[in-house]
C-alpha positions as CSV (number, residue, x, y, z in Angstrom):
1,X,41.9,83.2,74.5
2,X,42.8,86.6,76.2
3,X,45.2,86.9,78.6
4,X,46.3,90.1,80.8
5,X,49.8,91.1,82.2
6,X,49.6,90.0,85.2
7,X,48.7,86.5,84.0
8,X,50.9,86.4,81.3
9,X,53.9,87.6,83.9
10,X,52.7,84.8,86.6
11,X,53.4,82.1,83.5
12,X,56.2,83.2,82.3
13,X,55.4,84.4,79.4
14,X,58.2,86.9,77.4
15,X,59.6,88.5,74.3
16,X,61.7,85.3,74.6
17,X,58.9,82.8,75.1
18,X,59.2,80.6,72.2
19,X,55.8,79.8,70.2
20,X,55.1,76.2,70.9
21,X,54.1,73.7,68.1
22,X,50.9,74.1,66.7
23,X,49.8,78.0,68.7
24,X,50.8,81.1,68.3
25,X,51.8,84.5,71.0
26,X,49.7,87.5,69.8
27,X,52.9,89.9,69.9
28,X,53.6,93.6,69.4
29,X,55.8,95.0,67.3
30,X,58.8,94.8,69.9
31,X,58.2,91.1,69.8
32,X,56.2,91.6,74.0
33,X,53.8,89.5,74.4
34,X,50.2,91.3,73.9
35,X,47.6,89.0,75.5
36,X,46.2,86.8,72.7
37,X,47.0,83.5,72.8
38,X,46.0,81.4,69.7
39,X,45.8,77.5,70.1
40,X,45.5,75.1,72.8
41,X,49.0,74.8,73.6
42,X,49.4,78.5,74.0
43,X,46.0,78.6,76.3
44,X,47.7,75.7,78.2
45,X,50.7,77.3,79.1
46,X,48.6,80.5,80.7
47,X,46.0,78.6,82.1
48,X,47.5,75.6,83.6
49,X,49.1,78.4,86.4
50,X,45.4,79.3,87.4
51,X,44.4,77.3,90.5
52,X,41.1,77.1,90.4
53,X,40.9,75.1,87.3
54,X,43.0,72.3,89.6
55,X,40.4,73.0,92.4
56,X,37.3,72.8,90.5
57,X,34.7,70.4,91.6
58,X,34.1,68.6,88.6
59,X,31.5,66.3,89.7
60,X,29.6,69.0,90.6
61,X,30.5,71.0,88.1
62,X,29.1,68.2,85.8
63,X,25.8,68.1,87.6
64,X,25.3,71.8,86.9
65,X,25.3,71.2,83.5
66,X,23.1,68.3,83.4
67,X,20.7,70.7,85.4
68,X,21.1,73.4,83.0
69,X,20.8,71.1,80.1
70,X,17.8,69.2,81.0
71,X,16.1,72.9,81.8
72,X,16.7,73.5,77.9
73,X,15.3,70.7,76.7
74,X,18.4,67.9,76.3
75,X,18.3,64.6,77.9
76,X,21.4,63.6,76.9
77,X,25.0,65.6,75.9
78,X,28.0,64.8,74.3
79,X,31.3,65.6,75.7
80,X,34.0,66.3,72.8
81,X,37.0,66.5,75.0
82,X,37.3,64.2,77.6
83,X,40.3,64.7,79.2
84,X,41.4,68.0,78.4
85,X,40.6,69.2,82.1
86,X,42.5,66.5,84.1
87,X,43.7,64.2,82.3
88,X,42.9,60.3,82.1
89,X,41.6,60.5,86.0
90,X,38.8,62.3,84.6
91,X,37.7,58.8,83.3
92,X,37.9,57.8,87.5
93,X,35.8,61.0,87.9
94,X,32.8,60.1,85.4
95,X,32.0,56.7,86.4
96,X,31.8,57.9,90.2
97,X,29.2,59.9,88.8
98,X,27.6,57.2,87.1
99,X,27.6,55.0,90.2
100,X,26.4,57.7,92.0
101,X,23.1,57.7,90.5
102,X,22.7,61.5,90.4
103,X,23.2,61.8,86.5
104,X,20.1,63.3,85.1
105,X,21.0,63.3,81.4
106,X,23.4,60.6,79.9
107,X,26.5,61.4,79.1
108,X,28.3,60.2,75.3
109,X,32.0,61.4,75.3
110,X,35.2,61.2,72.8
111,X,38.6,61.0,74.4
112,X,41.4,64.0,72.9
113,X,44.0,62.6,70.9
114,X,46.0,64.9,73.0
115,X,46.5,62.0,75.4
116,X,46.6,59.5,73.2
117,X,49.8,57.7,74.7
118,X,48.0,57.9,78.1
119,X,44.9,56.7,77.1
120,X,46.5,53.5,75.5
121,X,48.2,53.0,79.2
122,X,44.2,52.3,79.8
123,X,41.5,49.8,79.5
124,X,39.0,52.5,77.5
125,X,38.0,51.0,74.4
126,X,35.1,52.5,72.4
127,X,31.5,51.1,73.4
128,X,32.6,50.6,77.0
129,X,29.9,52.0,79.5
130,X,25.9,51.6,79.5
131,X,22.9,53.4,78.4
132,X,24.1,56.4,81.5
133,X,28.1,56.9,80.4
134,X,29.6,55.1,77.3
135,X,32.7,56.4,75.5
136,X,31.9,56.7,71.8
137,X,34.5,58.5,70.0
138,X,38.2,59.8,69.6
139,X,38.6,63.4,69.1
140,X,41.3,65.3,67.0
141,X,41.4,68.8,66.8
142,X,43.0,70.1,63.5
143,X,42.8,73.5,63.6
144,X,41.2,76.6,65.8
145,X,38.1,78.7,65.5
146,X,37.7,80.8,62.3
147,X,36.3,84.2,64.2
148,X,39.8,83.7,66.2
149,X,41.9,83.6,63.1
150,X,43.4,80.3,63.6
151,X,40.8,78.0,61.3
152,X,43.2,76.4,58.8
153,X,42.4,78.3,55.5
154,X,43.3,77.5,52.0
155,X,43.8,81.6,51.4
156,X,44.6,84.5,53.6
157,X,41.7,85.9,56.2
158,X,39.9,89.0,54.7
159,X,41.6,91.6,56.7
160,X,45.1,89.4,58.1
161,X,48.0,87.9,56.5
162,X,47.4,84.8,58.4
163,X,46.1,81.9,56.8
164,X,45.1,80.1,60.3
165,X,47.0,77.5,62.5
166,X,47.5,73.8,61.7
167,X,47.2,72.3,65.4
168,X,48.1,69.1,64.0
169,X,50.4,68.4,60.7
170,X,49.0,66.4,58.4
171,X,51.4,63.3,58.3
172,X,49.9,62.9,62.1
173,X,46.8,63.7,61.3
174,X,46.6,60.2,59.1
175,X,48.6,58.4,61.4
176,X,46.0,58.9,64.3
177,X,42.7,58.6,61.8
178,X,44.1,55.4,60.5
179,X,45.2,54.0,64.3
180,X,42.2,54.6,66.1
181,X,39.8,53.5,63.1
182,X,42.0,50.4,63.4
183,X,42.0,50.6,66.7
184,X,38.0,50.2,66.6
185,X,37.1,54.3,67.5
186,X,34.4,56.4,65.7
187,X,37.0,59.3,65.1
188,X,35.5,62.6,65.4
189,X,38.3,65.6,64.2
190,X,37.3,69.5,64.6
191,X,38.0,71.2,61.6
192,X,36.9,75.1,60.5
193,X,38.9,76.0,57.8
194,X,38.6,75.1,54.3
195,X,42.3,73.7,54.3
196,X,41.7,71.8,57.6
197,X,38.9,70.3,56.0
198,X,41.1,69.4,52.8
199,X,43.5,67.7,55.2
200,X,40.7,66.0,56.9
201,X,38.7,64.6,54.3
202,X,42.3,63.3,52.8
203,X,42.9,61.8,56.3
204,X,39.7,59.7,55.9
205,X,40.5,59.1,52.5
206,X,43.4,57.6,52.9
207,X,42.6,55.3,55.9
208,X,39.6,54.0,53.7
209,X,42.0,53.0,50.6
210,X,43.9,51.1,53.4
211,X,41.1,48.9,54.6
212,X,39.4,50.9,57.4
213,X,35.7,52.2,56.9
214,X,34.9,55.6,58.1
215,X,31.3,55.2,57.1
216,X,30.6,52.7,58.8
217,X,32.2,53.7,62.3
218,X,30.1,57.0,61.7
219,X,33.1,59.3,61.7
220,X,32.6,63.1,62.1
221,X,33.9,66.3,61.1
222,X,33.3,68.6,63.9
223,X,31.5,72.2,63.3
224,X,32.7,71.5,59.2
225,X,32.5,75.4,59.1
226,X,33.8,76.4,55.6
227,X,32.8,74.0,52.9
228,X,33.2,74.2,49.1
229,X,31.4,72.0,46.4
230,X,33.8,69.4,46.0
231,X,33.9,69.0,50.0
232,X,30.5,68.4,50.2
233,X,30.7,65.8,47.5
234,X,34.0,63.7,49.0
235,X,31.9,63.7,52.5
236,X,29.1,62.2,50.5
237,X,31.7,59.7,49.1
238,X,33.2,59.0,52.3
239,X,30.1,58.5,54.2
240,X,31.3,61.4,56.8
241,X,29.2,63.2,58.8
242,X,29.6,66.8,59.8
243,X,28.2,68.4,62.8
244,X,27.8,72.3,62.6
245,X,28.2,74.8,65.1
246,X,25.2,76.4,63.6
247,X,25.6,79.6,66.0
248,X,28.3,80.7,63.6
249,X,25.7,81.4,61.4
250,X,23.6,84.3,64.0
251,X,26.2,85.0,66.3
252,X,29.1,85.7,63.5
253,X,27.5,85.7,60.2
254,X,28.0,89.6,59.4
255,X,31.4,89.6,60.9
256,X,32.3,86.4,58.9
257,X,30.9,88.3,55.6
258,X,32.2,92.2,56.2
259,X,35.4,91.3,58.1
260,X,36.7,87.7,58.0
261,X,36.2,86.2,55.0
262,X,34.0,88.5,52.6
263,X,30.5,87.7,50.6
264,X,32.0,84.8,49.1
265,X,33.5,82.6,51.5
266,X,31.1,83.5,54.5
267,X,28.4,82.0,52.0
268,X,29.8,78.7,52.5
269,X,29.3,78.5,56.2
270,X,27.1,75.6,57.9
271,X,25.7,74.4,54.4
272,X,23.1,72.3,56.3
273,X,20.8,72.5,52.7
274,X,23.7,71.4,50.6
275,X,24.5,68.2,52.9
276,X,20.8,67.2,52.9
277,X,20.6,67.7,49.1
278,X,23.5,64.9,48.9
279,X,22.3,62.9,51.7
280,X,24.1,63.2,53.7
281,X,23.7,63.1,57.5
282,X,24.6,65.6,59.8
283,X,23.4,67.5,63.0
284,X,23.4,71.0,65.0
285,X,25.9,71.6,68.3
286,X,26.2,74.3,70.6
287,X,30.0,74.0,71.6
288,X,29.3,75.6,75.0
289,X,30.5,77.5,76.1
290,X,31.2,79.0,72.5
291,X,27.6,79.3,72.4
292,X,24.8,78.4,74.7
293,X,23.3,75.0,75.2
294,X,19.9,75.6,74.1
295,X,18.6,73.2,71.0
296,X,15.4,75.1,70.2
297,X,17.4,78.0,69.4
298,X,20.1,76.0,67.5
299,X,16.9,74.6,65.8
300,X,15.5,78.4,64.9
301,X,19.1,79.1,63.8
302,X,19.1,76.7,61.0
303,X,15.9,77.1,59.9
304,X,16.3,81.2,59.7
305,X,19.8,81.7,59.0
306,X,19.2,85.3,60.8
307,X,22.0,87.2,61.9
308,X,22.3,88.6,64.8
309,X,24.1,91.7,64.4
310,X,22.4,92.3,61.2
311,X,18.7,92.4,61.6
312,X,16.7,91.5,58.5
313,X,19.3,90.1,56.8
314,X,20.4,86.0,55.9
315,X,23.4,84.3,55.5
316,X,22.8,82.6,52.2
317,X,19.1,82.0,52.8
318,X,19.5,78.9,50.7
319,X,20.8,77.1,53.3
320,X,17.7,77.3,55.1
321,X,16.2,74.3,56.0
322,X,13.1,73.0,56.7
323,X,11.7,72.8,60.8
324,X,11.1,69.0,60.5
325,X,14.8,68.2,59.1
326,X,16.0,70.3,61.9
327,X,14.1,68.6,64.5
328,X,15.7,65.2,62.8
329,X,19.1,66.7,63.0
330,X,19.1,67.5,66.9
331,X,16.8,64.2,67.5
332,X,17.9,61.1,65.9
333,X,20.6,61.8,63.7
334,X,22.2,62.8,66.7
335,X,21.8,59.9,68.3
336,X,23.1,58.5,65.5
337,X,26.3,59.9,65.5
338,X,26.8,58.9,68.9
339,X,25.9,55.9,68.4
340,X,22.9,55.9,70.6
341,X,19.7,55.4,67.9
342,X,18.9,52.0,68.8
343,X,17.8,53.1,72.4
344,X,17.7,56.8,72.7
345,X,16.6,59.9,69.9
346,X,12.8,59.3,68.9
347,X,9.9,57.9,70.6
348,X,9.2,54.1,69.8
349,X,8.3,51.0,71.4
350,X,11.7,49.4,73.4
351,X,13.5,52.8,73.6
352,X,14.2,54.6,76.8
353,X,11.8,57.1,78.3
354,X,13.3,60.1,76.9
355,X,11.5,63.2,76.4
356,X,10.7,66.9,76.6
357,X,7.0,68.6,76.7
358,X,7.1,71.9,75.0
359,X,4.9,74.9,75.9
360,X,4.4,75.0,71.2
361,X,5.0,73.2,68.2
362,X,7.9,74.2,66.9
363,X,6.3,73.8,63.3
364,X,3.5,75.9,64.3
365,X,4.9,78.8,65.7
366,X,6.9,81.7,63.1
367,X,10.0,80.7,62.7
368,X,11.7,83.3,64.4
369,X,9.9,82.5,67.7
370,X,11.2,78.6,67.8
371,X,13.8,79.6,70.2
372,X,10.8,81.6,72.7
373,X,9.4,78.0,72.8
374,X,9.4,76.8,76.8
375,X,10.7,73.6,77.9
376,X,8.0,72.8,80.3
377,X,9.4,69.3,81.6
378,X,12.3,66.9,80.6
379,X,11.9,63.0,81.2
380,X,15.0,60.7,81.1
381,X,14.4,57.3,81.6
382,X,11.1,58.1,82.2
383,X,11.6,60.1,85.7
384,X,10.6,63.6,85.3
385,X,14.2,65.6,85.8
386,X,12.7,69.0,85.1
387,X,9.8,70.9,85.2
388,X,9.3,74.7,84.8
């Protein structure tokens, strides 16, 4: 996050400000604070002096969203950080909306590890809700965003010293993956570097030696960004499943190759081919607002691998996949992974009434014009929540 003077002066924030665990101060060289603040604990300590994020409507912020969503094409989301707004109460605040019965896409969420000891002051156990609102995962976040500098990385970035920010150390890290799979959670932990991964996969590695079963609670490695051979193979092992922010790819792919990483590295972005070659399962994400909400362009992302700021050109073209698998990968598998499959994520008999009529098929149009594709109407549960 950026940060301007006046901000940074209304929180506090000094020559003298200590960095807190796990973040980083952007400084100059007199050791001022310059504006860039790297890691959630950093953001926090800017952001929690704005007062409009304590004023924010979020039940109608959340119906905005399902408004926006269904008017893409989603009729359900997946919230990744339950919690990180207002705390537990934001549990109080989703199932008012639930009751209220003005939900118009259902609603899958994880709670951040952040809060664990506050969460385990609670009832919330992993399952609980209906077919609307149902908590189905535990989110850890290991490290921060590779186009910010602070993904984990096993070697220094292309054109910095740093090597990234470890948001959690890794003795912690396997203490909370082994709890909360114990505990009964589908664990979900965001990881971008190639060291965060490392640490990750050796998280889940080392809960399964001690009894628990990761593949079987359909854990996740969120957006999975950087991944080397041997990665791809331990996920396979583990029975892991990554989710990829697949915008990387268009929206950063030439700055990943010319100024980040180089050739090399940025090749190993998003391998969505190389997972499906070792069957494994994974799926496509936005991360709003990192990128927009919009699965047909997610969809035309993977299937192109175009990048944005370099017209004509691929990131590793090998990774392209195939329209149907991407359909798959925003459809069912993602059900899947939030444990939804047995009632929402493809048409059949006993499911719910969940759909979306396109203007094309997105197999017969040119690949590059998948994300043109209109989203005449959305049906969830089948009452029609959108139509163009």
């Amino acid at each position: 996050a950026w940060a301007n003077s006046r901000a940074l002066e209304i929180a506090g924030i000094t020559a003298a400000t200590e960095d807190p665990p796990g973040s980083q101060f952007g400084r100059l060289v007199n050791g001022e604070p310059n504006g860039v603040l790297k890691g959630g604990a950093a953001m926090a300590m800017v952001a929690r002096h704005n007062r409009a994020l304590r004023e924010t409507n979020l039940v109608a912020a959340c119906l905005d969203v399902f408004r926006h969503a269904n008017a893409v094409g989603f009729t359900m989301v997946c919230d990744q950080g339950v919690g990180s707004m207002q705390g537990v109460k934001e549990l109080e605040m989703l199932q008012a909306l639930r009751d209220s019965n003005a939900m118009t896409a259902r609603y899958r969420y994880s709670l951040m590890n952040t809060l664990a000891d506050r969460w385990d002051e609670t009832d919330v156990a992993f399952g609980q809700g209906d077919e609307w609102l149902r908590a189905a995962g535990w989110k850890i976040v290991s490290d921060g965003s590779n186009q910010g500098l602070s993904g984990l990385q096993r070697e220094a970035f292309l054109n910095d010293d740093s090597t990234g920010i470890a948001y959690i150390e890794p003795e912690e890290l396997n203490a909370a993956v082994l709890q909360r799979l114990a505990d009964g959670w589908a664990v979900a932990v965001h990881a971008n570097g190639d060291l965060a991964i490392d640490r990750v996969l050796s998280a889940f590695e080392q809960a399964r030696d001690q009894g628990q079963d990761p593949a079987a609670a359909r854990c996740r490695i969120e957006h999975c960004s950087i991944l080397h051979d041997e990665q791809v193979a331990k996920i396979a092992e583990l029975g892991l499943s990554p989710s990829f922010l697949i915008g990387h790819v268009y929206y950063w792919g030439k700055a990943f190759r010319d100024e980040i990483f180089g050739e090399a590295k940025a090749s190993l972005l998003d391998r969505t081919a190389a997972c499906e070659a070792a069957g494994i399962r994974w799926t496509l994400h936005s991360d709003e607002p990192v990128t927009e909400m919009d699965p047909l362009r997610c969809i035309q992302n993977a299937v192109t691998r175009d990048m944005w700021k370099a017209p004509g050109e691929k990131l590793s073209d090998y990774e392209c996949i195939s329209v149907e698998t991407a359909l798959r990968a925003m459809t069912i598998d993602a059900a899947w992974q939030c444990h939804s499959d047995h009632e929402v994520g493809s048409l059949a008999a006993g499911k719910l009434a969940d759909f979306v009529v396109l203007s094309d098929d997105p197999h017969d149009v040119p690949s590059d014009a998948i994300a043109d594709i209109d989203v005449l109407e959305t049906w969830v549960g089948g009452a029609k929540v959108y139509a163009r």
